[in-house]
C-alpha positions in Angstrom: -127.5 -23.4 67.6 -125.7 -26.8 68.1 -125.2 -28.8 64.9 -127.3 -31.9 66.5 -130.3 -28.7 67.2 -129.2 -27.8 63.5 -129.8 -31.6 62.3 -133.2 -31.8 64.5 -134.8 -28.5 62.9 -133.9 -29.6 59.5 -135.2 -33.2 60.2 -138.8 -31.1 61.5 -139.1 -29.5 58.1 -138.8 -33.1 56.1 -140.8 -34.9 57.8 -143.7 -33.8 55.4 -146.4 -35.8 57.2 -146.0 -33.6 60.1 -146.2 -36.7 62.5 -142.9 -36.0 64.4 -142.3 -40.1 63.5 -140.5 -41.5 60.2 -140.3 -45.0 59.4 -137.1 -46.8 59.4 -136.9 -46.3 55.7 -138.0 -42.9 55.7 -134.9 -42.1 58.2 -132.7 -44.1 56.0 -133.6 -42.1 53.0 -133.2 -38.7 54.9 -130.3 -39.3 55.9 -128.3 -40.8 52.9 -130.5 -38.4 50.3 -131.9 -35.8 51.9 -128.8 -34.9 53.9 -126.1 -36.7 52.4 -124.6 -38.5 55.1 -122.5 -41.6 53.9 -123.4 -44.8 55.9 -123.8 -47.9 55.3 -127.0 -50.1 56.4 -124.9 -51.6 59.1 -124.5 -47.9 60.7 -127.5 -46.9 60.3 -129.2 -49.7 61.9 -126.8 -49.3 64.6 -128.1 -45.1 64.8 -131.8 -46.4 64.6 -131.5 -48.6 67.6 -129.9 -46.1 69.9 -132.1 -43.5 69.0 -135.1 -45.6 69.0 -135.9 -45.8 72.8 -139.5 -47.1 73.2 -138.1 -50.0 70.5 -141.2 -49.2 68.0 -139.0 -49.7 64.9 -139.9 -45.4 64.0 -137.6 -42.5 65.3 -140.1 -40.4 67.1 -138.7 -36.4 67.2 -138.9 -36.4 71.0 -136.7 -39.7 70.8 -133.8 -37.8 68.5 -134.2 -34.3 70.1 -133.3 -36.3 73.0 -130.5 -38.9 71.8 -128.8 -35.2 70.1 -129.1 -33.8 73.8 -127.4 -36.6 75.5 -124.9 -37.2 73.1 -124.0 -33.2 73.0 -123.1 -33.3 76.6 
């Protein structure tokens, strides 16, 4: 399993809701608490937008299971 398949799975199993969507501060927090990835607000603005497609302000699974595709290949 590729890391970005690794990231998406783990992603699945926080988002407690079970919507396949998080907020913008919900992906903020997973990312600097839940998986400990150092960046700044900046950067992860910069992630949201590219990752968020249909421009809804949420990451949508489909939407990163996608943007981990493209960006593996």
């Amino acid at each position: 399993m590729s890391t970005g398949m690794q990231a998406l799975a783990i992603l699945r199993k926080l988002d407690t809701s079970g919507d396949g969507v998080m907020s913008k501060s919900e992906f903020r927090r997973i990312l600097l608490h839940d998986l400990r990835i150092p960046m700044t607000p900046s950067e992860i603005d910069q992630l949201m937008r590219s990752i968020d497609t249909d421009r809804d302000g949420t990451v949508q699974l489909s939407e990163l299971e996608k943007f981990l595709i493209d960006t593996n290949n």
